[in-house]
C-alpha positions in Angstrom: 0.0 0.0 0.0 1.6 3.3 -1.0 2.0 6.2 1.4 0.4 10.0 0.1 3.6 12.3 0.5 3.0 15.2 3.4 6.2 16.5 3.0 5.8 20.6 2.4 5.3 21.3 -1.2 4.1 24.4 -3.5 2.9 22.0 -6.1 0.2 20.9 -3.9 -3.2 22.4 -3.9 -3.7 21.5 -0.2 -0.7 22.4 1.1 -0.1 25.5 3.7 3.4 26.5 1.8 0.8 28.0 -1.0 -0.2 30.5 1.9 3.2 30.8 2.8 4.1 31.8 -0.5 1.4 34.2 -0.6 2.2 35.7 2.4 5.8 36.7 1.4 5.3 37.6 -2.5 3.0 40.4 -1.6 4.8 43.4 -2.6 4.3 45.8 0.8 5.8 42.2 2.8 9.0 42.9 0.4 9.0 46.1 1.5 9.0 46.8 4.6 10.8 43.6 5.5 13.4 45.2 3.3 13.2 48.4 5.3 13.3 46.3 8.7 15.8 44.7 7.8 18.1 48.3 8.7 16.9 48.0 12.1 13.9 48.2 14.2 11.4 51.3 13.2 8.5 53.2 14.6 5.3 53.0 12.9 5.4 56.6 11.5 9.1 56.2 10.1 7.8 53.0 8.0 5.2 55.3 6.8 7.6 57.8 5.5 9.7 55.7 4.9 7.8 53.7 2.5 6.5 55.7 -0.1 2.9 55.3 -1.3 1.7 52.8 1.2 -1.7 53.8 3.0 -2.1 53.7 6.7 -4.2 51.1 6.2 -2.1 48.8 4.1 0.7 49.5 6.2 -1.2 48.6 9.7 -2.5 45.2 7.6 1.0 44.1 6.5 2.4 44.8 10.4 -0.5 43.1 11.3 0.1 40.0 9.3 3.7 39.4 9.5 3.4 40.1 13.2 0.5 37.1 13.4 3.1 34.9 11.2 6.1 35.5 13.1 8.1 37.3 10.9 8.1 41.1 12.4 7.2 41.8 16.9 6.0 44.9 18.1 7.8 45.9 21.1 7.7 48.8 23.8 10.1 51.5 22.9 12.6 52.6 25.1 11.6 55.7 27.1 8.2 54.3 28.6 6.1 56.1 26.4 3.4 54.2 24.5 5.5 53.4 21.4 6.3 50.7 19.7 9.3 49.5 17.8 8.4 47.0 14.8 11.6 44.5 14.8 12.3 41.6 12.3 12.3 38.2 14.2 14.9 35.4 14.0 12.3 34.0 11.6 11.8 37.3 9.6 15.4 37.5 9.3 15.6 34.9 7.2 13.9 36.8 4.5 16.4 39.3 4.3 18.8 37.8 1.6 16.2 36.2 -0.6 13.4 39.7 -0.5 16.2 41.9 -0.7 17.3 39.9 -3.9 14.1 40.7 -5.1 14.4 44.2 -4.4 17.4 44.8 -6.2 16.3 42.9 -9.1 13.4 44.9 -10.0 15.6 48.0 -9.2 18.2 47.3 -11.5 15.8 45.9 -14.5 12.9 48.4 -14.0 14.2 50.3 -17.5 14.1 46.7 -19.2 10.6 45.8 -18.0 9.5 49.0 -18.9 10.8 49.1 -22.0 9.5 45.3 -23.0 5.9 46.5 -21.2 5.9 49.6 -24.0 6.9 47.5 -26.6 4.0 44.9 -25.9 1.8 48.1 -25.7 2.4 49.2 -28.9 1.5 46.1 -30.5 -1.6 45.2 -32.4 
Protein backbone atom coordinates (compact mmCIF):
# COMPACT_ATOMS: atom_id res chain seq x y z
CA UNK A 1 0.00 0.00 0.00
CA UNK A 2 1.56 3.25 -0.95
CA UNK A 3 2.01 6.24 1.35
CA UNK A 4 0.40 9.99 0.06
CA UNK A 5 3.61 12.34 0.45
CA UNK A 6 3.04 15.22 3.36
CA UNK A 7 6.19 16.53 2.97
CA UNK A 8 5.76 20.64 2.36
CA UNK A 9 5.27 21.27 -1.19
CA UNK A 10 4.12 24.37 -3.51
CA UNK A 11 2.86 21.99 -6.13
CA UNK A 12 0.17 20.89 -3.92
CA UNK A 13 -3.15 22.42 -3.94
CA UNK A 14 -3.74 21.48 -0.21
CA UNK A 15 -0.68 22.45 1.12
CA UNK A 16 -0.11 25.48 3.67
CA UNK A 17 3.40 26.47 1.81
CA UNK A 18 0.79 28.05 -1.02
CA UNK A 19 -0.19 30.49 1.87
CA UNK A 20 3.20 30.82 2.82
CA UNK A 21 4.09 31.84 -0.47
CA UNK A 22 1.38 34.23 -0.56
CA UNK A 23 2.18 35.74 2.36
CA UNK A 24 5.85 36.68 1.43
CA UNK A 25 5.26 37.62 -2.51
CA UNK A 26 3.04 40.43 -1.60
CA UNK A 27 4.84 43.41 -2.60
CA UNK A 28 4.27 45.84 0.81
CA UNK A 29 5.82 42.19 2.76
CA UNK A 30 9.02 42.88 0.44
CA UNK A 31 9.03 46.14 1.51
CA UNK A 32 9.01 46.84 4.61
CA UNK A 33 10.80 43.62 5.51
CA UNK A 34 13.41 45.18 3.32
CA UNK A 35 13.18 48.39 5.33
CA UNK A 36 13.30 46.33 8.74
CA UNK A 37 15.83 44.68 7.76
CA UNK A 38 18.10 48.32 8.70
CA UNK A 39 16.91 48.01 12.05
CA UNK A 40 13.90 48.21 14.16
CA UNK A 41 11.36 51.32 13.22
CA UNK A 42 8.45 53.16 14.55
CA UNK A 43 5.31 53.01 12.85
CA UNK A 44 5.45 56.64 11.53
CA UNK A 45 9.15 56.22 10.12
CA UNK A 46 7.84 52.99 8.02
CA UNK A 47 5.21 55.35 6.84
CA UNK A 48 7.61 57.83 5.50
CA UNK A 49 9.75 55.74 4.87
CA UNK A 50 7.77 53.75 2.48
CA UNK A 51 6.52 55.69 -0.15
CA UNK A 52 2.93 55.27 -1.31
CA UNK A 53 1.75 52.77 1.19
CA UNK A 54 -1.68 53.80 3.03
CA UNK A 55 -2.13 53.69 6.71
CA UNK A 56 -4.22 51.08 6.17
CA UNK A 57 -2.12 48.84 4.14
CA UNK A 58 0.74 49.51 6.18
CA UNK A 59 -1.24 48.58 9.70
CA UNK A 60 -2.54 45.18 7.59
CA UNK A 61 0.99 44.07 6.49
CA UNK A 62 2.42 44.78 10.40
CA UNK A 63 -0.52 43.07 11.32
CA UNK A 64 0.05 39.98 9.29
CA UNK A 65 3.66 39.44 9.47
CA UNK A 66 3.38 40.14 13.22
CA UNK A 67 0.49 37.06 13.37
CA UNK A 68 3.07 34.89 11.23
CA UNK A 69 6.06 35.54 13.12
CA UNK A 70 8.12 37.31 10.91
CA UNK A 71 8.05 41.13 12.42
CA UNK A 72 7.23 41.79 16.91
CA UNK A 73 6.00 44.86 18.08
CA UNK A 74 7.83 45.85 21.08
CA UNK A 75 7.74 48.82 23.77
CA UNK A 76 10.12 51.46 22.91
CA UNK A 77 12.62 52.60 25.07
CA UNK A 78 11.58 55.72 27.13
CA UNK A 79 8.19 54.32 28.57
CA UNK A 80 6.13 56.14 26.43
CA UNK A 81 3.38 54.15 24.53
CA UNK A 82 5.49 53.41 21.36
CA UNK A 83 6.28 50.65 19.70
CA UNK A 84 9.31 49.51 17.80
CA UNK A 85 8.38 47.01 14.81
CA UNK A 86 11.57 44.54 14.82
CA UNK A 87 12.29 41.55 12.27
CA UNK A 88 12.27 38.23 14.19
CA UNK A 89 14.93 35.43 13.96
CA UNK A 90 12.29 34.03 11.61
CA UNK A 91 11.80 37.34 9.63
CA UNK A 92 15.36 37.51 9.33
CA UNK A 93 15.60 34.93 7.19
CA UNK A 94 13.94 36.80 4.50
CA UNK A 95 16.37 39.31 4.31
CA UNK A 96 18.84 37.81 1.61
CA UNK A 97 16.21 36.18 -0.56
CA UNK A 98 13.36 39.67 -0.50
CA UNK A 99 16.24 41.92 -0.69
CA UNK A 100 17.30 39.93 -3.85
CA UNK A 101 14.10 40.72 -5.12
CA UNK A 102 14.38 44.22 -4.38
CA UNK A 103 17.45 44.82 -6.17
CA UNK A 104 16.33 42.88 -9.12
CA UNK A 105 13.39 44.92 -10.01
CA UNK A 106 15.55 47.99 -9.22
CA UNK A 107 18.25 47.27 -11.50
CA UNK A 108 15.80 45.90 -14.47
CA UNK A 109 12.95 48.40 -13.96
CA UNK A 110 14.16 50.26 -17.51
CA UNK A 111 14.09 46.73 -19.18
CA UNK A 112 10.61 45.79 -18.02
CA UNK A 113 9.49 49.03 -18.94
CA UNK A 114 10.78 49.13 -22.04
CA UNK A 115 9.50 45.34 -22.97
CA UNK A 116 5.95 46.49 -21.18
CA UNK A 117 5.94 49.56 -24.01
CA UNK A 118 6.86 47.47 -26.59
CA UNK A 119 4.02 44.91 -25.94
CA UNK A 120 1.77 48.06 -25.65
CA UNK A 121 2.39 49.24 -28.93
CA UNK A 122 1.54 46.08 -30.46
CA UNK A 123 -1.56 45.24 -32.38
Amino acid sequence: MATADTSPSVLRADCGTREVLKLIADRWTAIVIWQLSLGPRRYTQLEREIGGISQKMLTQTLRRLERDGLVERRPAAGGEQRFDYALTALGETLQEPLGALCRWAETHLAEVELARTRGDSMP
